[in-house]
Rosetta silent file (secondary structure, phi, psi, omega in degrees, C-alpha in Angstrom):
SEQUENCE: XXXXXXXXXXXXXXXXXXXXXXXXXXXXXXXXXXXXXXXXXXXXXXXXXXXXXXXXXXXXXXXXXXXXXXXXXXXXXXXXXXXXXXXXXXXXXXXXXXXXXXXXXXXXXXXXXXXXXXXXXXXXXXXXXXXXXXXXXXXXXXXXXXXXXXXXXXXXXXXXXXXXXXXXXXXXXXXXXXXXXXXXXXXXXXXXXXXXXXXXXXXXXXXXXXXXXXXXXXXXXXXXXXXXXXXXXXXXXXXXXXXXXXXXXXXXXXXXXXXXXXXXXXXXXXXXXXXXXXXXXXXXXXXXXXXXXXXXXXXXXXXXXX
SCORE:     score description
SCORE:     0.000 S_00000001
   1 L     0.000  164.886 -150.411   39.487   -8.010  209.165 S_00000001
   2 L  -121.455  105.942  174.747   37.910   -8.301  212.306 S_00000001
   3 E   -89.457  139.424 -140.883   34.693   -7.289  213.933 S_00000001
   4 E  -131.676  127.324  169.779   35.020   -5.456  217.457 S_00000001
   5 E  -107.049  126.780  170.803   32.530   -4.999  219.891 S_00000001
   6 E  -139.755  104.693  172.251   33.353   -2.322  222.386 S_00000001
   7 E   -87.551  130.187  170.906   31.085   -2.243  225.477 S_00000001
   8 E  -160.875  169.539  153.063   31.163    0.169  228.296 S_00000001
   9 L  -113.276  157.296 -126.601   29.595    2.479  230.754 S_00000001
  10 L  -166.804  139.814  147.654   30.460    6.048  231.265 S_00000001
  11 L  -121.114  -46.489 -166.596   29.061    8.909  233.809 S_00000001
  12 L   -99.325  -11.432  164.062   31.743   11.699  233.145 S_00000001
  13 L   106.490   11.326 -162.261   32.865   10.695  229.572 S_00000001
  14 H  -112.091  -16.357  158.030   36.308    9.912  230.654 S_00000001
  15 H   -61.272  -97.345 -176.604   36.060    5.944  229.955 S_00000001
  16 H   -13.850  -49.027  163.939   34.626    6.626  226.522 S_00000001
  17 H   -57.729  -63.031  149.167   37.714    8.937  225.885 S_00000001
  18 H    15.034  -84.577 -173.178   39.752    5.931  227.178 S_00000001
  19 H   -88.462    6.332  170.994   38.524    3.687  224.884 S_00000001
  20 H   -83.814  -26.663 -174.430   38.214    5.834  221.453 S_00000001
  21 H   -74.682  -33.558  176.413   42.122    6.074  221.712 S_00000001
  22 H   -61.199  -29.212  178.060   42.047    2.369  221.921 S_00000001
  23 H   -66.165  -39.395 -174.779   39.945    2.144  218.825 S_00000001
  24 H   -24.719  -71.462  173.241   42.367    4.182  216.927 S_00000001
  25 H   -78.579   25.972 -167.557   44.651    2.026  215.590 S_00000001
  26 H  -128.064  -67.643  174.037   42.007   -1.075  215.276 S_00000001
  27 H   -43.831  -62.362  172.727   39.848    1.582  212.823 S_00000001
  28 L   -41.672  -46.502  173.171   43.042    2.297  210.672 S_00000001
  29 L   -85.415   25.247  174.374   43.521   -0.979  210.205 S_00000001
  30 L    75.465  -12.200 -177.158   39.936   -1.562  209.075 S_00000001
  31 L   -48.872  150.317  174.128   38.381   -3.650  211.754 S_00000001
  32 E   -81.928  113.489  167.120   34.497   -3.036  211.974 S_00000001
  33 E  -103.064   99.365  158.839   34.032   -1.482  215.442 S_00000001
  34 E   -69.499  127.956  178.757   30.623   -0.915  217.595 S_00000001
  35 E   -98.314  133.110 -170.462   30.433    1.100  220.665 S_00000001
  36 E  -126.440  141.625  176.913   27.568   -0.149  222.876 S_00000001
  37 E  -102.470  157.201  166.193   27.019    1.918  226.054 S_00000001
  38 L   -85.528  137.216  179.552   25.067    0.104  228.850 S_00000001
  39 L  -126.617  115.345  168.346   22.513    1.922  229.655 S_00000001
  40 E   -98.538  174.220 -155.098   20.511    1.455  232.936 S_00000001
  41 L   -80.274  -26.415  170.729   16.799    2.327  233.296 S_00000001
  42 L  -114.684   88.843  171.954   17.305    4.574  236.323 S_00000001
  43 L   -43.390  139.625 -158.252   20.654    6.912  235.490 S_00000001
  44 L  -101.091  129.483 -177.162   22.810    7.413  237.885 S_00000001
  45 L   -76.190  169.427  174.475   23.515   11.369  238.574 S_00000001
  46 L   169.232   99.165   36.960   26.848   13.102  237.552 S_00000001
  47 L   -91.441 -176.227  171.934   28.276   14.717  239.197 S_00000001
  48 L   -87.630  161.037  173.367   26.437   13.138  242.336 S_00000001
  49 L   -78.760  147.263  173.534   25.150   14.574  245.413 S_00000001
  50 H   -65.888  -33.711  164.097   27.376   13.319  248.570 S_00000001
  51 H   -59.828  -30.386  158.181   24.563   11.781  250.159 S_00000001
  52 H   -79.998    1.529 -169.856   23.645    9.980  246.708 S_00000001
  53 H   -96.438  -63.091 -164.956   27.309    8.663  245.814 S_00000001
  54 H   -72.536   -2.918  165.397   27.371    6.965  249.470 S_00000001
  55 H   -57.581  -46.301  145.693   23.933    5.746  249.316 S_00000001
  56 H   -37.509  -49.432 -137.105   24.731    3.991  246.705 S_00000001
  57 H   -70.272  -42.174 -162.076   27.491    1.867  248.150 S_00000001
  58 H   -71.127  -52.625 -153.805   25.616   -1.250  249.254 S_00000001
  59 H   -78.545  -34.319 -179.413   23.705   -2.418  246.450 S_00000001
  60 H   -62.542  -81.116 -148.371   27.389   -1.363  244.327 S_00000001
  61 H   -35.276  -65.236 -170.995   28.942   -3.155  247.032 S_00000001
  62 H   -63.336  -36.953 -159.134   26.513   -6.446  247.434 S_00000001
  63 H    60.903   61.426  175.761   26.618   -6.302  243.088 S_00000001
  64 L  -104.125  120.271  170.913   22.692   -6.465  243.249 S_00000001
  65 L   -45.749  123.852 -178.780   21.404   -6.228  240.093 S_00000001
  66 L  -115.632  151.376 -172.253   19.669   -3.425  238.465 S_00000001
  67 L   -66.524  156.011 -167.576   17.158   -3.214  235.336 S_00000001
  68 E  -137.913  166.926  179.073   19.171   -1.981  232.411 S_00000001
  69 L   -70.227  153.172 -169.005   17.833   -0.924  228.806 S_00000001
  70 L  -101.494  148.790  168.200   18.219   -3.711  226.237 S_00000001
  71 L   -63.435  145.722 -161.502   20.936   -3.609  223.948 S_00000001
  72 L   -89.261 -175.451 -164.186   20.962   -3.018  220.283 S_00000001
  73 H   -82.303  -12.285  146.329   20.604   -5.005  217.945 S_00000001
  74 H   -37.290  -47.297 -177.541   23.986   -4.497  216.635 S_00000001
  75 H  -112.046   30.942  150.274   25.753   -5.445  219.507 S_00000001
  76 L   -57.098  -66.382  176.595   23.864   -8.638  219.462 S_00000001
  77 L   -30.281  159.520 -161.786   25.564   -9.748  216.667 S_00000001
  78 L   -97.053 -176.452 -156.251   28.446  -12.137  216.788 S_00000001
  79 L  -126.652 -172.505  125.449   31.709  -10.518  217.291 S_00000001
  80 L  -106.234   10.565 -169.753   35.207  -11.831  217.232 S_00000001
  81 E  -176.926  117.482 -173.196   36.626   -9.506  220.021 S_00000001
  82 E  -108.955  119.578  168.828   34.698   -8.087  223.099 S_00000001
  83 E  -128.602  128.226 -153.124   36.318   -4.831  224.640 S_00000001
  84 E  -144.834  102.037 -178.390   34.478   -4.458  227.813 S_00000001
  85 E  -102.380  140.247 -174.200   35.479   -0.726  229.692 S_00000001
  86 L  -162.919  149.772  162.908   33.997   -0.019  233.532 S_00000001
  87 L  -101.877  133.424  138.541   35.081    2.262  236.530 S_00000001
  88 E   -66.442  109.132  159.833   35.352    0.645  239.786 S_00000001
  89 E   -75.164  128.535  151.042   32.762    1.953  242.392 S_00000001
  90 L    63.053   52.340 -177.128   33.496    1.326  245.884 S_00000001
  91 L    48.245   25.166 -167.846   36.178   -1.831  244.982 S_00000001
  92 E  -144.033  153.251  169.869   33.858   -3.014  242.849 S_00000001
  93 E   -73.771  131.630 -154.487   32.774   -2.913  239.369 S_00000001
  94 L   -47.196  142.728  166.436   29.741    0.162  238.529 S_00000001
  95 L   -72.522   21.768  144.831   26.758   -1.197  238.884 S_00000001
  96 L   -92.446    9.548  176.705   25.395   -0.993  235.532 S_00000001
  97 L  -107.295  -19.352 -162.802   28.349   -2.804  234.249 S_00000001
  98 H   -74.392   -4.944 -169.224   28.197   -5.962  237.445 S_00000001
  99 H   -92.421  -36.233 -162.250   24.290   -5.943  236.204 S_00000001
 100 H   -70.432  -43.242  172.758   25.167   -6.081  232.473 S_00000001
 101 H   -32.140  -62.502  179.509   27.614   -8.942  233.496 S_00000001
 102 L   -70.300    9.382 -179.355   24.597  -10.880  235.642 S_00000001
 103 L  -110.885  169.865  166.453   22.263  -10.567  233.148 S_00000001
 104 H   -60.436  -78.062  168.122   21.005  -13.388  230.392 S_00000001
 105 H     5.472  -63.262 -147.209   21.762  -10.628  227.700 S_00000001
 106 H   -87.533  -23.310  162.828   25.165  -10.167  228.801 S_00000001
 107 H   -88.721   -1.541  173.576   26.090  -13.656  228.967 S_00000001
 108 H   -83.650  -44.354  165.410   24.549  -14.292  225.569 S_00000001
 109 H   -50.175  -46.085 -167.159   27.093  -11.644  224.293 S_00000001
 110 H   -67.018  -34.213 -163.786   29.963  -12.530  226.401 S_00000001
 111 L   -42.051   98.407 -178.118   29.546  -16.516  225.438 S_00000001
 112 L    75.815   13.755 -166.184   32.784  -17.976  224.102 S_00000001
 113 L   -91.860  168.100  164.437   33.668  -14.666  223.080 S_00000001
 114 E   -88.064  151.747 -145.387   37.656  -13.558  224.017 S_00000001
 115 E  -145.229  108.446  162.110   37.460  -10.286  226.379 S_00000001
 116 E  -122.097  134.323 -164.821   39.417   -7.570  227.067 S_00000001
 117 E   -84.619  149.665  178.689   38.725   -5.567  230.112 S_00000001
 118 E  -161.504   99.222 -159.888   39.826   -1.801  230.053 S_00000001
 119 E  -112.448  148.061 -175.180   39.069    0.438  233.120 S_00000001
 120 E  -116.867  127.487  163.595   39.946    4.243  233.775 S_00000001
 121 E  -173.678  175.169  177.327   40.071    4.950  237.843 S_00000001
 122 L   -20.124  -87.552  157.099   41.397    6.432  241.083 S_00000001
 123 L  -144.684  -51.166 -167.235   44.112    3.870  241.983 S_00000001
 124 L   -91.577  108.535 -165.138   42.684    0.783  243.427 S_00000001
 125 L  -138.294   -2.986 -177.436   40.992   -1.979  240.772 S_00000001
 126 H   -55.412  -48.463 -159.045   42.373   -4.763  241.759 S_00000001
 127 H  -102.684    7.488  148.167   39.110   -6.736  243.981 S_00000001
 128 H   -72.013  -60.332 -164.265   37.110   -4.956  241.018 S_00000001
 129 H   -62.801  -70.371  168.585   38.866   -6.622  238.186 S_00000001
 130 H    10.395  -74.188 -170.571   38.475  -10.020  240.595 S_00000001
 131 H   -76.587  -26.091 -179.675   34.787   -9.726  240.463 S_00000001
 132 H   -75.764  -49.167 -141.864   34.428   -8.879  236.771 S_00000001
 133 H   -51.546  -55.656  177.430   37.290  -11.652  236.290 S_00000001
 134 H   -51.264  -47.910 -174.124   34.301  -14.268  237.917 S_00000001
 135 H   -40.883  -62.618 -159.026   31.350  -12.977  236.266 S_00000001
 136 H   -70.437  -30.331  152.465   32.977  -13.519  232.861 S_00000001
 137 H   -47.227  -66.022 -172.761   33.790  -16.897  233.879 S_00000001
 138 L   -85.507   23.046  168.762   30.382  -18.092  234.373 S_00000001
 139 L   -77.697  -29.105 -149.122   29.908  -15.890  231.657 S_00000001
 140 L   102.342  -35.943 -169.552   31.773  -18.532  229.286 S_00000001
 141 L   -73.696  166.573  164.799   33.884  -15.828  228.141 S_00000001
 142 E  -114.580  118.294 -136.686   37.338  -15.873  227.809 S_00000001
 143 E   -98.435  116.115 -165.885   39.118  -13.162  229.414 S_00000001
 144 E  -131.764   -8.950  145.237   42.495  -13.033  227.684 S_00000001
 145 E  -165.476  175.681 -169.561   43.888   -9.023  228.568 S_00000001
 146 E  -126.688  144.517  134.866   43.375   -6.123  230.577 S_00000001
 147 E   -91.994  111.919 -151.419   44.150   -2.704  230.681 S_00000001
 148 E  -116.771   95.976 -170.763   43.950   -0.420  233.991 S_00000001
 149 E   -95.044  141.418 -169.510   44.575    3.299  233.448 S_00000001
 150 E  -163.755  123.053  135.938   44.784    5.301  237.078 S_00000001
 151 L   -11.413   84.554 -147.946   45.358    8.575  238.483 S_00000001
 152 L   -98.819    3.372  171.900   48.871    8.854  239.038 S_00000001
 153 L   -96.459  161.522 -135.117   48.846   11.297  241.767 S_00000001
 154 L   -74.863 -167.159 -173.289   49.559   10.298  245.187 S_00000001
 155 L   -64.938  -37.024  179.612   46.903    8.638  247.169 S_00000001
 156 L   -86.331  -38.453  177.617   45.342   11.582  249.366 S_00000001
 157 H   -56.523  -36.823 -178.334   45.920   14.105  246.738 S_00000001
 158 H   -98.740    4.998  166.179   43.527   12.262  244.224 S_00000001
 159 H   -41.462  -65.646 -148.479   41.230   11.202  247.482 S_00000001
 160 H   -65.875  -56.597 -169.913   40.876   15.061  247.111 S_00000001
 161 H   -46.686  -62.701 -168.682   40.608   15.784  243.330 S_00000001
 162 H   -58.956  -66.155 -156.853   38.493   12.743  242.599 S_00000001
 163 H   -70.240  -35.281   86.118   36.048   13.376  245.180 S_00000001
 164 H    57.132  -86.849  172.786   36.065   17.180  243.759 S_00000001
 165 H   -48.221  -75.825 -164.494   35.082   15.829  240.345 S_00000001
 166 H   -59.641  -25.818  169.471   32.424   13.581  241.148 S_00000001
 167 L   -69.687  -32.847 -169.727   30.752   16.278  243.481 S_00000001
 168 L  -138.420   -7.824  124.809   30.607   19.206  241.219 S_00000001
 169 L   118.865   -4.106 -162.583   31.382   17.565  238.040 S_00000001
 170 L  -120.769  121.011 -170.833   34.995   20.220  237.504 S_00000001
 171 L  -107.228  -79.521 -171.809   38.314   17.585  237.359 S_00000001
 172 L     4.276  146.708 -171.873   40.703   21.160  236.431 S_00000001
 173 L   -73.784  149.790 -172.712   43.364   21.713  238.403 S_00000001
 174 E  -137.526  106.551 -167.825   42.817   23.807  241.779 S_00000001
 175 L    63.611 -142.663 -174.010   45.146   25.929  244.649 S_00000001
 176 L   -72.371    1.123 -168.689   47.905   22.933  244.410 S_00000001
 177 E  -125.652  139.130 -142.100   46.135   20.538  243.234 S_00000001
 178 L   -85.445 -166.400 -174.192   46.379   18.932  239.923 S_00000001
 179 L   -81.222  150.953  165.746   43.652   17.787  237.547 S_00000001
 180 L   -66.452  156.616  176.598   41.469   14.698  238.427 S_00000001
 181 L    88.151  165.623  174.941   41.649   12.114  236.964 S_00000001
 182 L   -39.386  126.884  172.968   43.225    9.932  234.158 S_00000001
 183 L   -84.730  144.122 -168.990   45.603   12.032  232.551 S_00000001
 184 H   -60.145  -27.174  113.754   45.489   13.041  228.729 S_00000001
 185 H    16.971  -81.327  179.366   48.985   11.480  228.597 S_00000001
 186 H   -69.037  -63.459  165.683   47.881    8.515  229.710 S_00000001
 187 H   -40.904  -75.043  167.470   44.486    8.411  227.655 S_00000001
 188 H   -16.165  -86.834 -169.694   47.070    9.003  224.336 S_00000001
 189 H   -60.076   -1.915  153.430   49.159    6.128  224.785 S_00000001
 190 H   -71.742   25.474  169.466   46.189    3.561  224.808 S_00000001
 191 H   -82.565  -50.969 -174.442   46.821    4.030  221.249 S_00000001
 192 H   -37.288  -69.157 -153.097   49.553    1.656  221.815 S_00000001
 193 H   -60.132  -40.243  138.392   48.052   -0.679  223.714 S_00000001
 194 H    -2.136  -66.713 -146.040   45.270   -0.386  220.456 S_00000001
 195 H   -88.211  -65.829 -157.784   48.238   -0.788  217.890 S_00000001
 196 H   -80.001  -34.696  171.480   49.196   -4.555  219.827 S_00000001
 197 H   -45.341  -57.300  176.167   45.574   -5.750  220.194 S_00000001
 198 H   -56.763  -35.447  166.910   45.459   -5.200  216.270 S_00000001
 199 H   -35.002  -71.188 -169.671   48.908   -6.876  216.176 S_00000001
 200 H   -68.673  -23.396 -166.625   47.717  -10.205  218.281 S_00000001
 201 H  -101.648  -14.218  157.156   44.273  -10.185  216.135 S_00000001
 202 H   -94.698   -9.924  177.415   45.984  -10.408  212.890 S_00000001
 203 L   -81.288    7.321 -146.676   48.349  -12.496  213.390 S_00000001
 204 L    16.576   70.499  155.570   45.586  -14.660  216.101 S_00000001
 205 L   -92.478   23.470 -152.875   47.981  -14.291  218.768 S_00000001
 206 H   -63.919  -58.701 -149.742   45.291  -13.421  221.708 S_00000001
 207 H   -32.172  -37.740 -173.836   47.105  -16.050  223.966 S_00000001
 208 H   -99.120   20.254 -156.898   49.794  -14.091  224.292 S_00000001
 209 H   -89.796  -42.984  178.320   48.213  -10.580  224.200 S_00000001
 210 H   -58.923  -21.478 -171.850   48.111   -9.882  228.053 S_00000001
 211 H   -89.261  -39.222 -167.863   52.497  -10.413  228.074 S_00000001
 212 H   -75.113  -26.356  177.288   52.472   -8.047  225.263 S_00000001
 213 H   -66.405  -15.015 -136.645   50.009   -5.220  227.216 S_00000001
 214 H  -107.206  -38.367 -177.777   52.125   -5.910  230.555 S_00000001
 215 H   -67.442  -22.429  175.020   55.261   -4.754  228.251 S_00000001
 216 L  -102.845   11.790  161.671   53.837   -1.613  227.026 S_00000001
 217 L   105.428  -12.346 -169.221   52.310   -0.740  230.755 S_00000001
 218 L   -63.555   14.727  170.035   49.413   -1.676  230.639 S_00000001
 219 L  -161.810  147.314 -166.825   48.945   -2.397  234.378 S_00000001
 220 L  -148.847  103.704  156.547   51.158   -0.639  237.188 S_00000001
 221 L  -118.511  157.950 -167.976   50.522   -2.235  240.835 S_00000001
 222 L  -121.467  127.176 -176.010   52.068   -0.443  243.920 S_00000001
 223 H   -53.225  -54.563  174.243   52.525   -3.406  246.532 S_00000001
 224 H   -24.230  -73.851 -157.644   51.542   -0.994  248.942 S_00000001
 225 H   -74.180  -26.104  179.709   48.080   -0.663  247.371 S_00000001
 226 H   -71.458  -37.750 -163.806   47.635   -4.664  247.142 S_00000001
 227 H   -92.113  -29.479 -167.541   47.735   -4.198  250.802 S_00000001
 228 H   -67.669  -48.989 -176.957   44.790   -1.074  251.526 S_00000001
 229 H   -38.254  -59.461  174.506   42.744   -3.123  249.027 S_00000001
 230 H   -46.200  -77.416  179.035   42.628   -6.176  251.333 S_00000001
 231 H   -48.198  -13.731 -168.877   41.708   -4.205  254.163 S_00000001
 232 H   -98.753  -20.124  176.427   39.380   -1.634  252.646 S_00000001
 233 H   -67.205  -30.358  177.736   37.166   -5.160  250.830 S_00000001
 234 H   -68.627  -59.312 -168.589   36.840   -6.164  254.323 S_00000001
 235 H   -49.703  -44.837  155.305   35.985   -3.222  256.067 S_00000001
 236 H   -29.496  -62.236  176.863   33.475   -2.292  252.875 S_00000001
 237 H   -40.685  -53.650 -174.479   32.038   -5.914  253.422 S_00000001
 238 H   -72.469  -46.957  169.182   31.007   -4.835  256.756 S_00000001
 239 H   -94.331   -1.595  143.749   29.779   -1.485  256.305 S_00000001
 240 H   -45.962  -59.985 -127.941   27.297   -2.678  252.798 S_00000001
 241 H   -86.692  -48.414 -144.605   26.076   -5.261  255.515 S_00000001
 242 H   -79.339  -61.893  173.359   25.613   -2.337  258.313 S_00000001
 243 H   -78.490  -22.549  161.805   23.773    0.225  256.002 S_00000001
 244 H  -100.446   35.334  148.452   21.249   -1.833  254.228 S_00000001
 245 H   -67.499  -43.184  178.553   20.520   -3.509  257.443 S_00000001
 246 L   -42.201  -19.047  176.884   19.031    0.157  258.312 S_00000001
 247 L   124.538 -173.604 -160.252   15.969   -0.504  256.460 S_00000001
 248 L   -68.409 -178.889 -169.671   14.564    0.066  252.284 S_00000001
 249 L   -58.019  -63.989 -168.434   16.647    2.537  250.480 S_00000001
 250 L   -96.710   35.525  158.915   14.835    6.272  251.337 S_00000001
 251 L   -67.422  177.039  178.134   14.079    4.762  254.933 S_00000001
 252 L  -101.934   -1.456 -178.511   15.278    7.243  257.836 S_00000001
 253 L  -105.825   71.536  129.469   17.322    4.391  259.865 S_00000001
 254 L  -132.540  -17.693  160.434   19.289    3.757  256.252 S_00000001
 255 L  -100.391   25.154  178.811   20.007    7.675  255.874 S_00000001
 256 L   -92.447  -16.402 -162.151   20.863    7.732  259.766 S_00000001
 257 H   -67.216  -61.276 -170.049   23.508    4.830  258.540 S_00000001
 258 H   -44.699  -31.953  168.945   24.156    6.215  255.370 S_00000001
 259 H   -75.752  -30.683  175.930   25.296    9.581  257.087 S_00000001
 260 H   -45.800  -77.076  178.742   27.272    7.832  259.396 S_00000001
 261 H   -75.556   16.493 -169.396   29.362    6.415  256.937 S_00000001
 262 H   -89.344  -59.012  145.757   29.314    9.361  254.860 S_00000001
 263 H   -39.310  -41.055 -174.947   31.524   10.929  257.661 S_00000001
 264 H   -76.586  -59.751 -152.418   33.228    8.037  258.823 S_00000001
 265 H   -78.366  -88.519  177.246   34.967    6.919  256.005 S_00000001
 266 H   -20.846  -60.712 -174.572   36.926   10.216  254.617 S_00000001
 267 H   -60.305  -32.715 -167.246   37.963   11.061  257.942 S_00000001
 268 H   -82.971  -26.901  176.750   38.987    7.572  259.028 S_00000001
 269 H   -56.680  -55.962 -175.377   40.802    7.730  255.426 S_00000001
 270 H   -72.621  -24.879  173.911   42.847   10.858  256.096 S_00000001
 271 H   -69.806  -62.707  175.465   43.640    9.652  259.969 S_00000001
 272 H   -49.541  -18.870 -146.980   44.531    6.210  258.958 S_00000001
 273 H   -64.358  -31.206 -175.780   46.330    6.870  255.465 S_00000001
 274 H   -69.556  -38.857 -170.654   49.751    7.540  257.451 S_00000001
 275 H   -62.683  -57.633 -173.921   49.394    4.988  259.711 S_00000001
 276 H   -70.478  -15.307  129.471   48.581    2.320  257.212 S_00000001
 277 H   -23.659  -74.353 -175.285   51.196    3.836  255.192 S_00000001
 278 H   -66.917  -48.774  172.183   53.775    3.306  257.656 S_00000001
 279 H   -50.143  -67.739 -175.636   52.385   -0.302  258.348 S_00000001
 280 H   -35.094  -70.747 -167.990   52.198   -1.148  254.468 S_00000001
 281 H   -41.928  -61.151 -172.790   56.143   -0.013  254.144 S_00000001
 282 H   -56.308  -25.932  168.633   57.116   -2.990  257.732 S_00000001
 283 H   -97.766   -2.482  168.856   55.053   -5.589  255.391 S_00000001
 284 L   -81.571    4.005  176.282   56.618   -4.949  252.181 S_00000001
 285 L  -139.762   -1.506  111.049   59.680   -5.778  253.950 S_00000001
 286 L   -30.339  -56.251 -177.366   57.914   -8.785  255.909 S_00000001
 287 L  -128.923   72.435 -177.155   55.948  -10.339  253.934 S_00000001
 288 H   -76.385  -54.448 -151.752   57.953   -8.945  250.129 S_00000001
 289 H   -63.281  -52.241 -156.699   57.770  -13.112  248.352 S_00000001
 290 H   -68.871  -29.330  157.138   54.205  -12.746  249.157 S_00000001
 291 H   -76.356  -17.102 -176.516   53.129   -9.625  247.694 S_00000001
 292 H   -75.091  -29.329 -160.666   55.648   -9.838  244.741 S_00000001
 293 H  -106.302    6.223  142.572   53.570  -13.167  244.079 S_00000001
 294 H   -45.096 -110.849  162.018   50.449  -11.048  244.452 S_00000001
 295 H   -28.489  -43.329  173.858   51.298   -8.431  241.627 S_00000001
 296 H   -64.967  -79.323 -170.177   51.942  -11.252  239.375 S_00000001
 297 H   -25.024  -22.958  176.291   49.197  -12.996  240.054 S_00000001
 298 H  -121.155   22.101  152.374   47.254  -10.036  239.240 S_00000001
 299 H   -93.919    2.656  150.013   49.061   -8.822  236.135 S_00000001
 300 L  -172.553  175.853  -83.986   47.021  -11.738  234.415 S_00000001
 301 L  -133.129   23.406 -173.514   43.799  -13.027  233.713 S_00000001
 302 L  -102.414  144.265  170.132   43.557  -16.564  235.460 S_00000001
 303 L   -98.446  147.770 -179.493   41.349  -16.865  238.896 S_00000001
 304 L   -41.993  138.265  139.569   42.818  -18.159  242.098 S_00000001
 305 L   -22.946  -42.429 -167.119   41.261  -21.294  243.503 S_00000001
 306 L   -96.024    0.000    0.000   40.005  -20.268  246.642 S_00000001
């Protein structure tokens, strides 16, 4: 049997469910499992205020580290299998998990261990999963499968939900609109994906663990979405760079910014989303070899050159 480390951070509890269904079958079958939460030293609200979720974004954005609580001494120990769960903030991974990543700690754990990433979010994880994908490189680790659980409702509709949630902390369904969030559906059938991790670890098959997750679902990209991402990492680049140019954190020219884009950005979302919609569909039939070789490229766990 096997001992299983399973690290993550959590604000609404919906990761944690996530990853107890994953545990399922890996407990039946006796592996020793630890759950280590990350904890950072200044908690993060939840739900958030609107002015504190965008306030946030640069330092998420930038991945500048923040002090985090040390880990126990349990999940010190060595491990044979690192399950490592995060939400993307802002195209990026939360910052308590991009800190835990950056820290000595986190690279003494991660060191030579094999790593599977497993994230619960909106839709878009792709230029998150990227940036974890590096970390764990100069981590040492060895990142060998992933799992990406998403909101399956369309793009504006879970704009709406999601944002919903995180404001007032109630994911239930509302008027026409469904529940936020991962669905319990979805959360179930990481049992599966569970049942072949236990599969690949007795038989030591990880090489091949990521072909067997891809067959049971474990990642769904919509070309379409391959495309907002590029554009929303730039634009994102630019507007980190804009608001903590404004001055320290509680200055008043960094909440004149912070309001700015607190405004800008929904509205430019719901104005744009057709357009870039309609645009997305003329390059999926432009540039199709190139995005097809995209979505592979990101259904597994090797980084790009450039």
């Amino acid at each position: 049997m096997k001992r299983i480390l399973i690290l993550y951070y959590t604000q609404s509890g919906q990761l944690l469910s996530i990853l107890q269904s994953l545990a399922k079958p890996l407990i039946h079958a006796g592996h020793t499992i630890h759950f280590e939460e990350i904890q950072p030293e200044e908690k993060f609200p939840f739900p958030w205020s609107s002015y504190q979720f965008f306030n946030a974004f640069p330092e998420v954005f930038s991945q500048k580290p923040q002090s985090l609580k040390n880990i126990s001494s349990k999940a010190a120990n060595g491990y044979d299998l690192v399950i490592l769960g995060y939400q993307p903030w802002f195209l990026t991974p939360s910052r308590p998990v991009s800190s835990f990543l950056q820290s000595a700690e986190g690279r003494r754990v991660l060191s030579d261990k094999p790593v599977v990433t497993v994230l619960g979010c909106r839709n878009m994880w792709l230029g998150a999963q990227e940036k974890v994908k590096k970390k764990l490189k100069e981590a040492d680790a060895k990142l060998i499968g992933h799992i990406a659980l998403m909101d399956r409702s369309a793009n504006l509709t879970s704009l709406i939900t999601i944002l919903r949630w995180m404001f007032t902390g109630d994911k239930k369904p509302f008027w026409i609109f469904p529940a936020a969030g991962v669905s319990d559906r979805d959360i179930e059938h990481t049992q599966t994906f569970g049942e072949i991790i236990n599969q690949a670890l007795v038989k030591n098959e990880l090489e091949n663990l990521q072909t067997k997750l891809n067959e049971a679902g474990a990642i769904d990209i919509k070309p379409n979405l391959v495309l907002l991402e590029r554009r929303g990492q730039k634009a994102f680049s630019v507007w980190s760079k804009f608001i903590a140019s404004g001055g320290p954190v509680h200055s008043t020219g960094r909440k004149i910014r912070v309001y700015i884009f607190m405004y800008l950005l929904p509205a430019a979302i719901f104005v744009l989303s057709p357009l870039l919609w309609m645009l997305s569909r003329i390059l999926l039939t432009v540039k199709r070899k190139e995005l097809i070789q995209d979505v592979e490229y990101y259904k597994q766990n090797s980084l790009r050159n450039n």
